[in-house]
C-alpha positions as CSV (number, residue, x, y, z in Angstrom):
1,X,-16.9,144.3,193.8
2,X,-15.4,142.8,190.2
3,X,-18.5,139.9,190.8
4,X,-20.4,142.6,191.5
5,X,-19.6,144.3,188.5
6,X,-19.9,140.7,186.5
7,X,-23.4,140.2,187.9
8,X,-25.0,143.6,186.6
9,X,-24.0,143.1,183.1
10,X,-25.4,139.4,182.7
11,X,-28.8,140.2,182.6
12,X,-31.5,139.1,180.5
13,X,-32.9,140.1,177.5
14,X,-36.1,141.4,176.0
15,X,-38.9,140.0,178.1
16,X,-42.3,138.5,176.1
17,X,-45.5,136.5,177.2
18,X,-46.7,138.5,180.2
19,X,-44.8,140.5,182.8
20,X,-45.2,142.6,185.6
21,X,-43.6,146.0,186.2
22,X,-43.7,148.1,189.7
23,X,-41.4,150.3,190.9
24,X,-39.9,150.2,195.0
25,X,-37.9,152.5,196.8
26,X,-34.6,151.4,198.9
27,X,-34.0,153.3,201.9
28,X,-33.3,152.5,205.7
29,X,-36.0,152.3,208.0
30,X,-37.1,155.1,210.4
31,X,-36.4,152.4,213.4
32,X,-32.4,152.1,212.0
33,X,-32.2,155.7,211.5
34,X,-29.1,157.1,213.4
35,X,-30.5,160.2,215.7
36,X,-29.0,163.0,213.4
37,X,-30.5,161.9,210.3
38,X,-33.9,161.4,211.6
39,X,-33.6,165.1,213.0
40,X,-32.4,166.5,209.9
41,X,-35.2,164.7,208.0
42,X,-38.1,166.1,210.3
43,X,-36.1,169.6,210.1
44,X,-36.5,169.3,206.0
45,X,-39.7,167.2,205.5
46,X,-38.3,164.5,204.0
47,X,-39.1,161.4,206.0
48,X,-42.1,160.8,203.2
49,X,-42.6,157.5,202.2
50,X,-43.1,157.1,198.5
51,X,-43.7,159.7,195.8
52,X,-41.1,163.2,197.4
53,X,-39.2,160.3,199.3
54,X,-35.2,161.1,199.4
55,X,-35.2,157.1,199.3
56,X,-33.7,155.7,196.0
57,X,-36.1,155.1,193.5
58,X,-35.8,151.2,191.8
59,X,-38.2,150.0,188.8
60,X,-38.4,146.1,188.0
61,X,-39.5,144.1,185.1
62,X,-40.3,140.3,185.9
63,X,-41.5,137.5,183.4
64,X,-43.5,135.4,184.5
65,X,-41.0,132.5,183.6
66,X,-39.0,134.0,186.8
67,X,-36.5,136.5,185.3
68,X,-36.5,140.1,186.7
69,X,-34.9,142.8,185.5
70,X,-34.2,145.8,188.2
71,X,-32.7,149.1,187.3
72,X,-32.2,152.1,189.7
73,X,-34.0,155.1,187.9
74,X,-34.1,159.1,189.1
75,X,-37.5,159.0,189.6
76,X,-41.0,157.0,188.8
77,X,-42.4,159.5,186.4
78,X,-43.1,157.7,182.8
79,X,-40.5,159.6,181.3
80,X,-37.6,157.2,183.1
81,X,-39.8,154.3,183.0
82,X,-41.6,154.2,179.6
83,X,-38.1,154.2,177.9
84,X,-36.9,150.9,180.2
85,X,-40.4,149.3,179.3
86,X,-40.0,149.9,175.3
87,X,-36.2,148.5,175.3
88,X,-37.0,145.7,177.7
89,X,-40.6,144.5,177.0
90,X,-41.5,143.1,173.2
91,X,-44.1,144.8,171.7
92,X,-47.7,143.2,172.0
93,X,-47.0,141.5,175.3
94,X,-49.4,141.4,178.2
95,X,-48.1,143.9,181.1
96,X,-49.4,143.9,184.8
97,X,-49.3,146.9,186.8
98,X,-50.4,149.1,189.6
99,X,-52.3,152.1,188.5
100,X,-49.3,154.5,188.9
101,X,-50.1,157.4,186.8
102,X,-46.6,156.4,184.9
103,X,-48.1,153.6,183.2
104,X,-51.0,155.3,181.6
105,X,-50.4,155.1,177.8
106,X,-49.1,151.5,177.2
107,X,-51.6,149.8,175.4
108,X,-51.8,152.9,173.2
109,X,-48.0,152.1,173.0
110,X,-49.0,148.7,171.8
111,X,-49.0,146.3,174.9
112,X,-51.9,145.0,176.4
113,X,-52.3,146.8,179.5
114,X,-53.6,145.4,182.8
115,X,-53.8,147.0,186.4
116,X,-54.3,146.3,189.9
117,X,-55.2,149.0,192.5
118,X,-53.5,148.7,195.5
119,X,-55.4,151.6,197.1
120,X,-59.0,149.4,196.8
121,X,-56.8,146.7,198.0
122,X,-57.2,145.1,195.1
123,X,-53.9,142.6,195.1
124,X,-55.2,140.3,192.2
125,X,-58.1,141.1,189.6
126,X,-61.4,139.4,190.5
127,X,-62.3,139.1,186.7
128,X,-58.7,137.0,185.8
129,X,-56.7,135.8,188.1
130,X,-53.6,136.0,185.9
131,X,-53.6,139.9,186.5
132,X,-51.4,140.3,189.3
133,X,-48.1,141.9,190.3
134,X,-47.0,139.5,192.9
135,X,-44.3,137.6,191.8
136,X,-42.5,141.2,191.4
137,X,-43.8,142.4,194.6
138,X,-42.3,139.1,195.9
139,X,-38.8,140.0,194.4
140,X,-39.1,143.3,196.2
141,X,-39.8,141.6,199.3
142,X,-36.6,139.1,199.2
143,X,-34.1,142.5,197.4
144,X,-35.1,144.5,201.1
145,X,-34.4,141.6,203.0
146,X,-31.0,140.5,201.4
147,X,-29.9,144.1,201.4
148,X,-31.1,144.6,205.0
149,X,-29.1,141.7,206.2
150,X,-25.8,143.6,205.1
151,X,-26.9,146.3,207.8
152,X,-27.2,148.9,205.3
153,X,-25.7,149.9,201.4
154,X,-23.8,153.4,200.9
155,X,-26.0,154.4,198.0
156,X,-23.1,154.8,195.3
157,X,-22.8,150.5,196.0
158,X,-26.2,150.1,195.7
159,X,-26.4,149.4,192.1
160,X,-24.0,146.8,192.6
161,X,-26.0,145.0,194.9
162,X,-28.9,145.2,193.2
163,X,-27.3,143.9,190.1
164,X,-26.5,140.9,192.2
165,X,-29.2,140.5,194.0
166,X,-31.4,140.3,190.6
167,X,-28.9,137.9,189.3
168,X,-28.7,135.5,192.2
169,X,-32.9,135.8,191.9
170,X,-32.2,135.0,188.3
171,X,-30.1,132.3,188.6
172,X,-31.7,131.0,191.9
173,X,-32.7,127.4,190.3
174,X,-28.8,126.7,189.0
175,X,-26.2,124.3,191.2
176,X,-23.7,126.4,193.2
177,X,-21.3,125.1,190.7
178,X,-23.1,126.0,187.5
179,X,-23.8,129.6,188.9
180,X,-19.5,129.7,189.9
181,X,-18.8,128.1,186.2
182,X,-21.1,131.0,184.7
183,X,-19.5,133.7,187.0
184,X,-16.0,132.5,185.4
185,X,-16.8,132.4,181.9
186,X,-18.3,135.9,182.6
187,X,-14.4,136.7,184.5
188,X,-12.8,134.9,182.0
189,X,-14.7,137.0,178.7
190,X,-14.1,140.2,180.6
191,X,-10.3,139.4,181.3
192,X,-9.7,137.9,177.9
């Protein structure tokens, strides 16, 4: 768990250029679902998926250079995720969304502001190719996997393994013994 700990603090800074932001939601699926919770959820209405989900709610940030930032947030409104986009995201770069209602407002913020809609099935714009938000949807992809491989997260570690899961992503193109050697100047700082 102290790696764990080491991994969520050594993430990366402000992102530039053009990025991509989405939000996800963590949660087991309906098919790994012991008996009692799936009755509970259909006694309370809250097997939803999405927006009124009781899954945890997760927004990323990825450069297009390959570095994601992933944060778990209370919910998707823009009042949790506009703050995260201002500290993480220079002003003036080019961000790449969905058309969640939360994003409405960032160019007037002062990014350039392109979307995507999913519901039209729209996965890349036809009028530039660059307008996308796969290579975050792709990091959502390998975070579920990797985190359904452990056979399931209690949610108060699940921070933890999302900050290492984002690091590992992060740090994916490093030698096994540069990512140790970074991992022990990061023990060796937090020790010293």
């Amino acid at each position: 768990m102290l790696i764990r700990r080491l991994m969520t603090k050594d993430v990366p800074g402000v992102f530039s250029g053009t990025v991509e932001v989405d939000e996800t939601y963590l949660g087991g699926q309906k098919k790994n679902k012991r008996k009692s919770q799936l009755k509970k959820e259909m006694e309370t209405g809250e097997s939803k998926r999405g927006l009124g989900t009781t899954k945890q709610p997760v927004f990323g940030i990825l450069t297009r250079q390959g570095k994601v930032f992933a944060k778990l947030v209370d919910d998707t409104e823009a009042v949790s995720i506009l703050p995260i986009i201002a500290k993480k995201v220079k002003l003036g770069s080019r961000i790449c969304s969905d058309t969640w209602r939360a994003y409405t407002g960032l160019a007037a913020k002062g990014y350039v502001h392109r979307t995507v809609e999913h519901r039209e099935k729209e996965y890349v714009q036809t009028t530039n190719r660059n307008n996308h938000i796969n290579g975050l949807e792709g990091f959502w992809g390998y975070l579920k996997r990797k985190l359904a491989a452990k056979g399931g997260v209690r949610r108060k570690y699940l921070s933890l393994f999302l900050g290492e899961y984002v690091w590992r992503y992060n740090y994916r193109d490093l030698k096994i013994e540069k990512q140790g050697s970074r991992l022990l100047k990061k023990i060796n700082s937090f020790s010293g």
